[in-house]
MDTraj code that builds the backbone (N, CA, C; nanometers):
import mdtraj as md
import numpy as np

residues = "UNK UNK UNK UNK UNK UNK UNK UNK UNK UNK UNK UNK UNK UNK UNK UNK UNK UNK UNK UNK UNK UNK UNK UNK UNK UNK UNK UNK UNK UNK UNK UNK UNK UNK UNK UNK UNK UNK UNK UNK UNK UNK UNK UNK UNK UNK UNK UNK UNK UNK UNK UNK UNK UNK UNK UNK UNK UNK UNK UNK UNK UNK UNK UNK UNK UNK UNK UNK UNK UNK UNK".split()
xyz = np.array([
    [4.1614, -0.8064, 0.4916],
    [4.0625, -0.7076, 0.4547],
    [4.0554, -0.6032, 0.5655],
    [4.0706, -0.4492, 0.5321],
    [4.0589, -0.3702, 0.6003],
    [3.9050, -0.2909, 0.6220],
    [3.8624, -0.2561, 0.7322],
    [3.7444, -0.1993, 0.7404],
    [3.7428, -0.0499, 0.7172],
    [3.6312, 0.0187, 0.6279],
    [3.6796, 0.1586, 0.5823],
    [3.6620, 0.2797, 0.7644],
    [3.5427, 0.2253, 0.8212],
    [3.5596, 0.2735, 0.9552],
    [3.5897, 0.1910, 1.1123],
    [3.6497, 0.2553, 1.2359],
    [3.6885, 0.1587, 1.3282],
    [3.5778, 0.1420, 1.4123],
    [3.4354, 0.1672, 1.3951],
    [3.3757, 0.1736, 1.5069],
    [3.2506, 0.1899, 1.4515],
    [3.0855, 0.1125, 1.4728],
    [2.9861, 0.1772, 1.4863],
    [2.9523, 0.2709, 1.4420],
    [3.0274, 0.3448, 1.5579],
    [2.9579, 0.4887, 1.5805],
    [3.0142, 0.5878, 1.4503],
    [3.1736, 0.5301, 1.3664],
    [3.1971, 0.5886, 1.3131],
    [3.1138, 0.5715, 1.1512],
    [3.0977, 0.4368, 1.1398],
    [2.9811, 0.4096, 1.0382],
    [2.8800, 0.4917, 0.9861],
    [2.7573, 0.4824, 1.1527],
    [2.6649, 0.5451, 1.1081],
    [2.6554, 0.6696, 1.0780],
    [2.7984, 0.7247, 1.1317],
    [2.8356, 0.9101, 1.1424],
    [2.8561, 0.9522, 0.9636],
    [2.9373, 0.8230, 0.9097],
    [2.9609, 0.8473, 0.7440],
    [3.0631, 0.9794, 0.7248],
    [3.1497, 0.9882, 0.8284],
    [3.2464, 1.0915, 0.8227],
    [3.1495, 1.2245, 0.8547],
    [3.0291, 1.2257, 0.9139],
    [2.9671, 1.3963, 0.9064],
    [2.8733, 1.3412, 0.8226],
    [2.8431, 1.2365, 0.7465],
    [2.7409, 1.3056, 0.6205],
    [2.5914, 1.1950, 0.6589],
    [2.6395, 1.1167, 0.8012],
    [2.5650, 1.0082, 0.8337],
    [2.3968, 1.0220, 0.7836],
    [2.3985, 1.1216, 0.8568],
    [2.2342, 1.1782, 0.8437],
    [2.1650, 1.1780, 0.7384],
    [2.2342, 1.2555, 0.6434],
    [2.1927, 1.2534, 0.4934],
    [2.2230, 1.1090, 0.4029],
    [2.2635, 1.0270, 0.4516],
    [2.3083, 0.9079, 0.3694],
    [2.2045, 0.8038, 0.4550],
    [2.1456, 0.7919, 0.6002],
    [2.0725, 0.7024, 0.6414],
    [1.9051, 0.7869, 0.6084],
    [1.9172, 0.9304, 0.5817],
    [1.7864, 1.0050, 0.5509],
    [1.7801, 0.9324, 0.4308],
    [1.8432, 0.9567, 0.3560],
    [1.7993, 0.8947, 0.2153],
    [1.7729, 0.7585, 0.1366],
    [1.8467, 0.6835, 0.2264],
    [1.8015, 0.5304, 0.2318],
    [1.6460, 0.4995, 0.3413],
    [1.6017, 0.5385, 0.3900],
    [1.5021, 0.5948, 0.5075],
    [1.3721, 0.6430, 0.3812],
    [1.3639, 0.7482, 0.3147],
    [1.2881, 0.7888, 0.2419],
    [1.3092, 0.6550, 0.1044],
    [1.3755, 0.6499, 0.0149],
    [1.3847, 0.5042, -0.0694],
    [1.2858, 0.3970, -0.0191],
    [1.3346, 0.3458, 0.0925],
    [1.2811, 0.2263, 0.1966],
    [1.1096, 0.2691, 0.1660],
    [1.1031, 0.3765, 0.2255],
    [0.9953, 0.4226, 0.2312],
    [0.9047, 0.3593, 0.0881],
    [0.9411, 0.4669, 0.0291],
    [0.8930, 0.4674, -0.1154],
    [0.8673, 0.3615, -0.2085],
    [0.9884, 0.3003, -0.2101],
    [0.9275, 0.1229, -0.2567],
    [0.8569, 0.0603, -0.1573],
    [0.8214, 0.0670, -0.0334],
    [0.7366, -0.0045, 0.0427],
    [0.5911, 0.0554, 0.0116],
    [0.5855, 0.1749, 0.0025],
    [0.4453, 0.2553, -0.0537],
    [0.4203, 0.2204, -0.2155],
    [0.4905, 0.1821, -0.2809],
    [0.5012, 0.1261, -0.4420],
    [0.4030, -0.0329, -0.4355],
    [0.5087, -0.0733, -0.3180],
    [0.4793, -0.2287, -0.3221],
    [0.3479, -0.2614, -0.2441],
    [0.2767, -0.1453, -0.1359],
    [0.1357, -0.2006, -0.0418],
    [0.0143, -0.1235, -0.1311],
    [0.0286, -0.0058, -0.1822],
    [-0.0257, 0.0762, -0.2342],
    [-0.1540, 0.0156, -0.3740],
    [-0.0974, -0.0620, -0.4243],
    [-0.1644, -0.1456, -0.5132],
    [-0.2396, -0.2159, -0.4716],
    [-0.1873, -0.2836, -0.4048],
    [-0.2703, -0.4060, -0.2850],
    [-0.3763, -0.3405, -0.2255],
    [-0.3999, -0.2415, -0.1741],
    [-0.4717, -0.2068, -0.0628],
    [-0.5848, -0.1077, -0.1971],
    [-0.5486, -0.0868, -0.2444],
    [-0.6058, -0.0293, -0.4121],
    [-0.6712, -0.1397, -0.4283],
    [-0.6271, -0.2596, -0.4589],
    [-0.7437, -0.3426, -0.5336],
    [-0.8789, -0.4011, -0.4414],
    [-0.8039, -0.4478, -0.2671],
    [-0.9356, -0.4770, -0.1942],
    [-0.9984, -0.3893, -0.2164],
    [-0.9748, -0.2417, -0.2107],
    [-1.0934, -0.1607, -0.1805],
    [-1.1848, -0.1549, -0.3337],
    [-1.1055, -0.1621, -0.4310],
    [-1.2248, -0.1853, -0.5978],
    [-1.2880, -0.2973, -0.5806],
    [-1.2075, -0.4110, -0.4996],
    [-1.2878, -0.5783, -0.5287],
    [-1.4544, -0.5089, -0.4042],
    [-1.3954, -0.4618, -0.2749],
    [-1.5249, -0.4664, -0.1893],
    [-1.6424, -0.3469, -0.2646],
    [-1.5824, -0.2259, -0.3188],
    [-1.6934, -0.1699, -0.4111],
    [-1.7468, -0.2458, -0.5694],
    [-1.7020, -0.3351, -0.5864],
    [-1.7517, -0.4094, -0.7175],
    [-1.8471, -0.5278, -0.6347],
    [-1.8371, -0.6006, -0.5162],
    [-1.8998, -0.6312, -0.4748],
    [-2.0263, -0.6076, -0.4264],
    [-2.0163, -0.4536, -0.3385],
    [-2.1203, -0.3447, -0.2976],
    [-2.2037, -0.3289, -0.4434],
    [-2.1463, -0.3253, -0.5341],
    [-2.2690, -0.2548, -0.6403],
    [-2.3094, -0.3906, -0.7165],
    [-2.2774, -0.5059, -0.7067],
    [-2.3421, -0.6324, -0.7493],
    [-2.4419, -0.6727, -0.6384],
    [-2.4434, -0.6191, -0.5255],
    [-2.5866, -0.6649, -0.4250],
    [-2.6171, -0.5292, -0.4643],
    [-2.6328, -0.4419, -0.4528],
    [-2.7123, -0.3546, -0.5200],
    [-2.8033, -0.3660, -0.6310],
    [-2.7315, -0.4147, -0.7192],
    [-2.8142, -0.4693, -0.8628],
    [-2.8941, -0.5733, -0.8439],
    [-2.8371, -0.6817, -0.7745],
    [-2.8856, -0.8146, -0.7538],
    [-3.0484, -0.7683, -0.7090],
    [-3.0520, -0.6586, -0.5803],
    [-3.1707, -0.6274, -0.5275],
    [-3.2621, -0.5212, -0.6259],
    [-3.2099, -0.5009, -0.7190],
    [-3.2924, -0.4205, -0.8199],
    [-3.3481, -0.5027, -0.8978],
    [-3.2631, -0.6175, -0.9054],
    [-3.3430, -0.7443, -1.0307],
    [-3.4662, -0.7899, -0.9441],
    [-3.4511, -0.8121, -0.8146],
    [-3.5145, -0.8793, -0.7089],
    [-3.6624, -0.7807, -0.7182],
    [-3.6271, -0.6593, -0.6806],
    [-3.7695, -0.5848, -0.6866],
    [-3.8136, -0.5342, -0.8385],
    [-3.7495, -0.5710, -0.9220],
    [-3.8169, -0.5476, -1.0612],
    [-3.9146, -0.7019, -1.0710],
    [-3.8877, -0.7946, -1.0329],
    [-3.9325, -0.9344, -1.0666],
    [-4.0575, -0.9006, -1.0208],
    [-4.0283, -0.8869, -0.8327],
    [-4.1598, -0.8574, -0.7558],
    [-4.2414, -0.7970, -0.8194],
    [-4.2188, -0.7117, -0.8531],
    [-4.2703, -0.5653, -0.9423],
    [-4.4017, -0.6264, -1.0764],
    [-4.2732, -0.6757, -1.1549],
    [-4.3298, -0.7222, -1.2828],
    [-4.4008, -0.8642, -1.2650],
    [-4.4002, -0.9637, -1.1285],
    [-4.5012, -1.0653, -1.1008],
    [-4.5578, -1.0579, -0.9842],
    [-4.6558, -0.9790, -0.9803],
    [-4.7275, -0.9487, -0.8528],
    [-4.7482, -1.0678, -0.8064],
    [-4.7793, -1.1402, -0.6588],
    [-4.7854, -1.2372, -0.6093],
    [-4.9817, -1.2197, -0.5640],
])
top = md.Topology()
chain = top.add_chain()
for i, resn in enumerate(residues, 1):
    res = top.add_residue(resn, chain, resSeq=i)
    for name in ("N", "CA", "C"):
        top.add_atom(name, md.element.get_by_symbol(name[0]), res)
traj = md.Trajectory(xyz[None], top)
C-alpha cells in the first residue's frame, strides 16, 4: 500500500488546498456539535422555567387559601 502524501506536513498542506479542506471539516465539526448541545441546554433551561412558574402558582394557591380562610 502506497501513501497518497510523504510527509505530515505534506498531508495537512492537501497539495495548497490544506486550509480550505481542514476549514471546512473545522466549521462541520462545529455545526453538528452545536446540533447535538443546543437541544440539551434548550431543554434545562424550559425544565428550570416550568419549574420557576410551578412555585409561583404553588404560592398563589397558598395565598388564595390564606385569603379565602382567614385564621
Amino acid at each position: 500500500m502506497e501513501f497518497q502524501f510523504a510527509t505530515l506536513a505534506d498531508f495537512l498542506a492537501m497539495g495548497g488546498h490544506g486550509s480550505y479542506v481542514w476549514a471546512s471539516y473545522a466549521v462541520t465539526i462545529a455545526a453538528l456539535l452545536a446540533l447535538a448541545i443546543y437541544p440539551a441546554l434548550r431543554r434545562r433551561q424550559l425544565r428550570r422555567e416550568l419549574l420557576r412558574q410551578q412555585r409561583i402558582e404553588r404560592r398563589r394557591q397558598v395565598k388564595r387559601t390564606e385569603i379565602a380562610e382567614p385564621a
